[in-house]
VOVEX-109276 format. One record per atom (N, C-alpha, C): x, y, z. Coordinates in steps of 0.001 Angstrom, whole numbers, padded with zeros to 6 digits, always signed. Each point is the difference from the previous one (the first is absolute). Layout:
N
XYZ;...
***
This chain:
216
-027186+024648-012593;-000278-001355-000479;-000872-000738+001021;-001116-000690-000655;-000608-000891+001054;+000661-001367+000027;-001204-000561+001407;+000802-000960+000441;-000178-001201-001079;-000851+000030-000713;-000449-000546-001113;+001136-000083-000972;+000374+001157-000688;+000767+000299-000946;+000988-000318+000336;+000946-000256+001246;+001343-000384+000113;-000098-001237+000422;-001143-000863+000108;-000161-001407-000295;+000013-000673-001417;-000624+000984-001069;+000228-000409-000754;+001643+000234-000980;+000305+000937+000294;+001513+000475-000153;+001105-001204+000508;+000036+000089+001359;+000207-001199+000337;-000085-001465-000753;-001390-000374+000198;+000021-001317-000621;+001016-000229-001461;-000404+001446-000852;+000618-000384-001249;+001908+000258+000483;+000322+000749+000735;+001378-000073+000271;+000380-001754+000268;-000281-000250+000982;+000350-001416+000365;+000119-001225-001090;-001023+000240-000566;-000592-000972-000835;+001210+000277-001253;+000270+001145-000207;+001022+000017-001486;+001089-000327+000628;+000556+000435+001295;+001440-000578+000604;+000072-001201+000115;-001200-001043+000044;+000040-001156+000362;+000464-000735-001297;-000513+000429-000931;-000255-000274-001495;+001887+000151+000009;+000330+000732+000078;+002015+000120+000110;+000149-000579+000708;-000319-000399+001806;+000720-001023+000684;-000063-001392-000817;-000524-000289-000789;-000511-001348-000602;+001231-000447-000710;+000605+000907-000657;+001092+000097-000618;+001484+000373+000393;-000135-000328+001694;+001453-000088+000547;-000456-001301+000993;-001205-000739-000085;-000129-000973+000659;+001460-000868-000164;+000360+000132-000917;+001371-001169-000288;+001102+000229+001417;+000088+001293+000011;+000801+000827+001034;-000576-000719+001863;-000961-000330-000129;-000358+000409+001487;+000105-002185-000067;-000365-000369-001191;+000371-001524+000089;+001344-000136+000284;+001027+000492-000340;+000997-000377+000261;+000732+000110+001316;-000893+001748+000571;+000171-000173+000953;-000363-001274+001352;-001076+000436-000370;-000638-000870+000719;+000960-001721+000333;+000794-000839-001067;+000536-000830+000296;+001066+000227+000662;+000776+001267-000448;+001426+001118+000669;-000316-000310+001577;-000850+000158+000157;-000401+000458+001318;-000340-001612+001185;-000607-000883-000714;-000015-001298+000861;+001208-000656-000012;+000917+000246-001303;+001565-000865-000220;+000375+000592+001993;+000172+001787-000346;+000289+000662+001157;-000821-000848+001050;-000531+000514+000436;-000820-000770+001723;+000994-001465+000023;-000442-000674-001210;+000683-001308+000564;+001437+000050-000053;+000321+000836-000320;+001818-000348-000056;+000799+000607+001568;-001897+000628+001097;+000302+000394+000700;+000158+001647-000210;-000088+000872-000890;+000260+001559-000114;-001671+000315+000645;+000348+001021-000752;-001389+001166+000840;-000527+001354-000680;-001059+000319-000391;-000354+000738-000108;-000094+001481+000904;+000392+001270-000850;-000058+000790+000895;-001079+001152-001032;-001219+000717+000719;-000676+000609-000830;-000398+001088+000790;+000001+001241-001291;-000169+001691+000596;-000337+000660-001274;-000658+000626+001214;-000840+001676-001179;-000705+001153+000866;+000185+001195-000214;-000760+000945+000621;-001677+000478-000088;-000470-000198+001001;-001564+000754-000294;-000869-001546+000042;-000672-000017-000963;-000776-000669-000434;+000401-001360-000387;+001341+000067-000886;+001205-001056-000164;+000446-000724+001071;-000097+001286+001052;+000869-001168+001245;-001046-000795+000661;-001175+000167-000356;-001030-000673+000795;+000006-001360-001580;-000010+000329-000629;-000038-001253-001371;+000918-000964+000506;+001289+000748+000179;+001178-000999+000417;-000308-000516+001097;-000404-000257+000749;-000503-000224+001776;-001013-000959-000673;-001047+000176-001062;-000484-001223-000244;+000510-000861-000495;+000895+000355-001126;+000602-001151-000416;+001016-000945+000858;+000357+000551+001031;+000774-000896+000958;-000833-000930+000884;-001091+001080+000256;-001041-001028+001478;-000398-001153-001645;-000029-000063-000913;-000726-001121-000799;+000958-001289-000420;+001424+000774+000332;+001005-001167-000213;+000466-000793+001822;-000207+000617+000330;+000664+000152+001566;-001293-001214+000282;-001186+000690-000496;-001352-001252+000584;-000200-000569-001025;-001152-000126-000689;-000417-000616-001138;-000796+000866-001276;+000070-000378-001371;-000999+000651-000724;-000924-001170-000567;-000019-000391-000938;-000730-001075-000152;+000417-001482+000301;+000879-000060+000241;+000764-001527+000662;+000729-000424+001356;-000797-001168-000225;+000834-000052+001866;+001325-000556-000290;+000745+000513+000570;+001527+000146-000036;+000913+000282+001445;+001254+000159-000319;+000687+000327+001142;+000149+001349-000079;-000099+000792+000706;+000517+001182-000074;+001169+000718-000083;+000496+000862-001316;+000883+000798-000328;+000464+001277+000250;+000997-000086+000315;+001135+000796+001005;-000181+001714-001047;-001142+000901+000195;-000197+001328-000231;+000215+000716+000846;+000134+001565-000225;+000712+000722+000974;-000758+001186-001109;-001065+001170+000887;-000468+000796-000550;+000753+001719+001100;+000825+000238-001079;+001169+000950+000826;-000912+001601+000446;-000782+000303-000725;-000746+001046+000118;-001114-000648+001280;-000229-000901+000740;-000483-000108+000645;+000286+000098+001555;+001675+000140-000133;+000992-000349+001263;-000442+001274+000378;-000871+000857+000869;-000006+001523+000311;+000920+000105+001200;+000760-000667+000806;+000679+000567+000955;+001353+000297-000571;+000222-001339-001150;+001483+000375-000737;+000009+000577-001131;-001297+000637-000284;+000345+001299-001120;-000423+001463+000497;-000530-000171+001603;+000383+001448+000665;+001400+000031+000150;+000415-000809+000943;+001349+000210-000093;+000869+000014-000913;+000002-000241-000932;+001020+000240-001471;-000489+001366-000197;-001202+000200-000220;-000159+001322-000341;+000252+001111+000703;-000038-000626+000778;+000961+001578+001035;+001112+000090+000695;+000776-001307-000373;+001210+000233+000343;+000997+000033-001605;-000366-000742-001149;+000512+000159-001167;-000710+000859-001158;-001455+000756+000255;-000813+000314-001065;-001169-001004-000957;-000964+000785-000641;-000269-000933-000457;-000240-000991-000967;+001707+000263-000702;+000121-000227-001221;+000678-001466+000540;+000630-000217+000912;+000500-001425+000693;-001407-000807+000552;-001557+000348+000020;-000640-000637+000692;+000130-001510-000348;+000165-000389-001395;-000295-001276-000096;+001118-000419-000536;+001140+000568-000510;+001653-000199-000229;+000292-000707+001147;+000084+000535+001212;+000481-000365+001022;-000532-001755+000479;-001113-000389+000029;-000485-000802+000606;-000049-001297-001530;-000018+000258-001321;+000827-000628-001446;+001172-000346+000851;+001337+000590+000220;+001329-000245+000545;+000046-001024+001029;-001100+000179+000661;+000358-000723+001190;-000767-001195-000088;-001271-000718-000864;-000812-000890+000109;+000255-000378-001204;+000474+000323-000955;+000422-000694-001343;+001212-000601-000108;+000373-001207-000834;+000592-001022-000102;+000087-000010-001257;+001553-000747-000704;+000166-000293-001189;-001343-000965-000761;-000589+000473-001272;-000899-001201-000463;-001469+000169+000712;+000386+001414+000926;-001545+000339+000393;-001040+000819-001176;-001359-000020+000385;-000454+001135-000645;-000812+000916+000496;+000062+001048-000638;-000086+001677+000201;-001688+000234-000849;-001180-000036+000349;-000781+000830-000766;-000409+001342+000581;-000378+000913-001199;-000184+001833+000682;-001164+000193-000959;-000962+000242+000628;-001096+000365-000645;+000017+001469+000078;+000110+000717-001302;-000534+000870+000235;-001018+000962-000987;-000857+000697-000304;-000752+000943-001107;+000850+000597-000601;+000851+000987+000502;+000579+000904-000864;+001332-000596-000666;+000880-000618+001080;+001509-000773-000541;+000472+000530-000132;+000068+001413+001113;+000824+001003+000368;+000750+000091+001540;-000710-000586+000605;-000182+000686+001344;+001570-000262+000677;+000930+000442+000575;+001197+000582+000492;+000461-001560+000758;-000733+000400+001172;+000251-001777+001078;-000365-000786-000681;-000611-000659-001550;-000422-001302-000806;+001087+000389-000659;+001093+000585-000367;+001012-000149-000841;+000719-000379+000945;+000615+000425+000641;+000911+000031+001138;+000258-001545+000161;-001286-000566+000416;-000448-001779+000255;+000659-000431-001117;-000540-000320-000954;+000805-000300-001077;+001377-000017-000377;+000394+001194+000299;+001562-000021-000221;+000624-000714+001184;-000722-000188+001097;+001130-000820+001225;-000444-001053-000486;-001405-000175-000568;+000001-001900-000342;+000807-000654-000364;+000202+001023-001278;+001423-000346-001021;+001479-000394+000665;-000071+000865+000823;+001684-000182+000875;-000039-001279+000829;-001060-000063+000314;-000455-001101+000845;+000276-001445-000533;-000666-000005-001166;+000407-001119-001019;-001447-000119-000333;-000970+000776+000203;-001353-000518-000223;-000601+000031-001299;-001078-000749-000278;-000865+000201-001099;-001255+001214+000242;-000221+000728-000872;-000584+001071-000087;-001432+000236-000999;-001312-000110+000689;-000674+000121-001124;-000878+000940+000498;-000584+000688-000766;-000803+001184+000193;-001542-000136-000730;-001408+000185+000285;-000907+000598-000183;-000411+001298+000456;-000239+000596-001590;-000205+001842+000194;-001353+000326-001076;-000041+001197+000135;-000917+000789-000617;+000756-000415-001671;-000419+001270-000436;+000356-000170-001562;+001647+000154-000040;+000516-000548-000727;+001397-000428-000714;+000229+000568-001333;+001217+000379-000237;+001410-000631+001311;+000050+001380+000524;+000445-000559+001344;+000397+000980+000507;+000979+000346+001358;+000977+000249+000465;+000968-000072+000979;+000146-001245+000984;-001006-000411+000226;-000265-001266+000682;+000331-001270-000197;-000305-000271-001703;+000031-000757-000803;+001318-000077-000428;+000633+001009-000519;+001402+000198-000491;+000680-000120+001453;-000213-000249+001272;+000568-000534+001139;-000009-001774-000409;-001139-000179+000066;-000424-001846+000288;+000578-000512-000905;+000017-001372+000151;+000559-001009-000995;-001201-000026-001092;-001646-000231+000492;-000783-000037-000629;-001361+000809+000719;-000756+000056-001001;-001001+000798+000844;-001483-000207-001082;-000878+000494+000263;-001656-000365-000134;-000400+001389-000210;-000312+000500-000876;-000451+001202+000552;-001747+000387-000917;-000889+000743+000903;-001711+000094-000177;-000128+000950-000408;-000161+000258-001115;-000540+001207-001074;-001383+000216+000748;+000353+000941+000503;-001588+000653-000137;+000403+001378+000771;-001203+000841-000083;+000523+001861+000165;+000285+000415+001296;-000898-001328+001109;-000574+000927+001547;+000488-001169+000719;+000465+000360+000959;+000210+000088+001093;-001074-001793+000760;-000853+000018+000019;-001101-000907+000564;+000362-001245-001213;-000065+000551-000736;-000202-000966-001269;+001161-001292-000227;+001790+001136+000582;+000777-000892-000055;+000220-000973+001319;-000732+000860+001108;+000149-000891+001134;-000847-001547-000008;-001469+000577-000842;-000621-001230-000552;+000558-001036-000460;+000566+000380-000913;+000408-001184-000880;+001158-000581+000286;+000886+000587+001245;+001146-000336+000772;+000045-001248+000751;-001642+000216+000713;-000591-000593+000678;-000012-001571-000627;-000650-000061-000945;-000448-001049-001222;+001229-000383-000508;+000983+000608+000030;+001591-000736-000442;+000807-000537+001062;-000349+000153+001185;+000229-000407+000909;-000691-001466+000743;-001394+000250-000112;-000769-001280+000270;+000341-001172-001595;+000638+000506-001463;+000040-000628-000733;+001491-000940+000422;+001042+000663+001138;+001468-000231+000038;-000002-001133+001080;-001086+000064+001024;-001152-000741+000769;+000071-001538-001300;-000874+000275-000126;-000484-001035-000763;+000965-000890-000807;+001173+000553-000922;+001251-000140-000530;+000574-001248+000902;+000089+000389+001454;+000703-000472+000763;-000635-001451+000468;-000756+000551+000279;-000955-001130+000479;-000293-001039-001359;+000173-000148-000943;-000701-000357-001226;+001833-000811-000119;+000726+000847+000149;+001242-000884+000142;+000601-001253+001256;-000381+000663+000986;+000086-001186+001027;-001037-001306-000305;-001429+000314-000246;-000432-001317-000461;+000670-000759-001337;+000771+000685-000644;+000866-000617-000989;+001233-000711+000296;+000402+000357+001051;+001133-000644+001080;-000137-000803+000675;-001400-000463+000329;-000232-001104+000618;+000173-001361-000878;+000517-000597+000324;+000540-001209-000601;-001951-000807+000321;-000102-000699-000927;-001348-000750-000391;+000428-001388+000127;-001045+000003+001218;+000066-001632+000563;+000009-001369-001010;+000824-000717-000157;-000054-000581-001012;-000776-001098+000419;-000450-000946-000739;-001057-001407+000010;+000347-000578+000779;-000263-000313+000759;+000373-001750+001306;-000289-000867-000681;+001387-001120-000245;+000198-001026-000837;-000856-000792+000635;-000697-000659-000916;-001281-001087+000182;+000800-001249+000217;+000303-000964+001245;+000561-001024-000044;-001011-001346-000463;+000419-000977-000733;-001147-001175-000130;+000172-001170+000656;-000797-000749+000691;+000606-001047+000949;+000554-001082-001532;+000996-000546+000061;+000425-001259-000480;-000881-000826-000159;-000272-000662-000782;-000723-001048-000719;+000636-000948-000287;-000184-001062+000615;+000824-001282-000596;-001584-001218-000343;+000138-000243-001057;-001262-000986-000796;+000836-001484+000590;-000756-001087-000129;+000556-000931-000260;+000296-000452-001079;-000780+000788-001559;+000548+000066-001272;+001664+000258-000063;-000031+001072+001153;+001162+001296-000352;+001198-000969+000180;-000422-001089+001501;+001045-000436+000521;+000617-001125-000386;-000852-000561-000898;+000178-001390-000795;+000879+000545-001040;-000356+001390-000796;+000630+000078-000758;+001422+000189+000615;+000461+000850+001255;+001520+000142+000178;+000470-001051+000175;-000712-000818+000899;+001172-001481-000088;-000666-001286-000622;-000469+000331-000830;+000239-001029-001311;+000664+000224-000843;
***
């Protein structure tokens, strides 16, 4: 295949998955408010995925942690696939089906939330996460490749990107992610309470019409 031909392969992959993300937009709105109630009630986001995913998740935290399109305060994210000193050590002292179980247990909180990105919505350590979320008391949502599939039947709710390859779902992962971005942000300016009018005071007027009339 040229490099040509899997551009155009490509393009049309993305472009029809997008055409389906359009139609779980409802999903990523709701999140999206799920998720600022959280920050302000004080909870926290915790986000993971392997490969390509775990670098998605790492963006989606540096964009809440700093800013995406709004200036704001910054929200309490935690991108677990990024911790590399505490998922060598899990992994070689528990395996590495505890890599991101372990560090869920210990940084999650009742009323927290759990996202796991992953393509396939298979992968061993993204189930694992999930099921301690649960014990944990956490909320659980998942973006994956095509659905349903093990991942999903873990989460409370999940998103999932029809399309065949590999690139295509990380694409559009990408784009559901900067859309969960936006969600958020699109909700905090809705939270801002809107300055109301400064009452116009009028100086008093007293006529000598006015005053004849009161005491006459």
């Amino acid at each position: 295949m040229s490099a040509a031909t899997w551009l155009d392969e490509h393009d049309h992959e993305v472009r029809t998955a997008l055409t389906a993300l359009r139609r779980e937009w409802p999903i990523l709105q709701r999140w999206g408010h799920r998720l600022l109630d959280t920050f302000q009630s004080g909870g926290r986001l915790l986000a993971v995925g392997n490969g390509g995913s775990a670098a998605e998740a790492q963006h989606l935290t540096a964009e809440l942690v700093g800013r995406f399109l709004l200036e704001r305060r910054p929200f309490s994210a935690i991108c677990l696939s990024a911790e590399t000193s505490s998922l060598t050590a899990i992994v070689n002292d528990y395996g590495a089906e505890e890599m991101f179980a372990r560090q869920v247990q210990a940084h999650g909180r009742p009323g927290d939330i759990l996202l796991l990105l992953s393509t396939s919505g298979r992968s061993p350590n993204l189930l694992a996460a999930a099921e301690r979320a649960h014990e944990a008391g956490m909320l659980t949502w998942a973006i994956t490749g095509p659905g349903p599939n093990p991942l999903t039947a873990r989460c409370d709710e999940s998103v999932t990107v029809q399309a065949p390859s590999t690139a295509a779902i990380q694409a559009v992962h990408l784009i559901a992610i900067h859309g969960l971005c936006a969600i958020v942000d699109a909700a905090v300016a809705e939270s801002v309470p809107r300055l109301a009018p400064r009452p116009v005071h009028l100086p008093a007027v007293r006529s000598a019409v006015l005053d004849s009339e009161l005491t006459g």
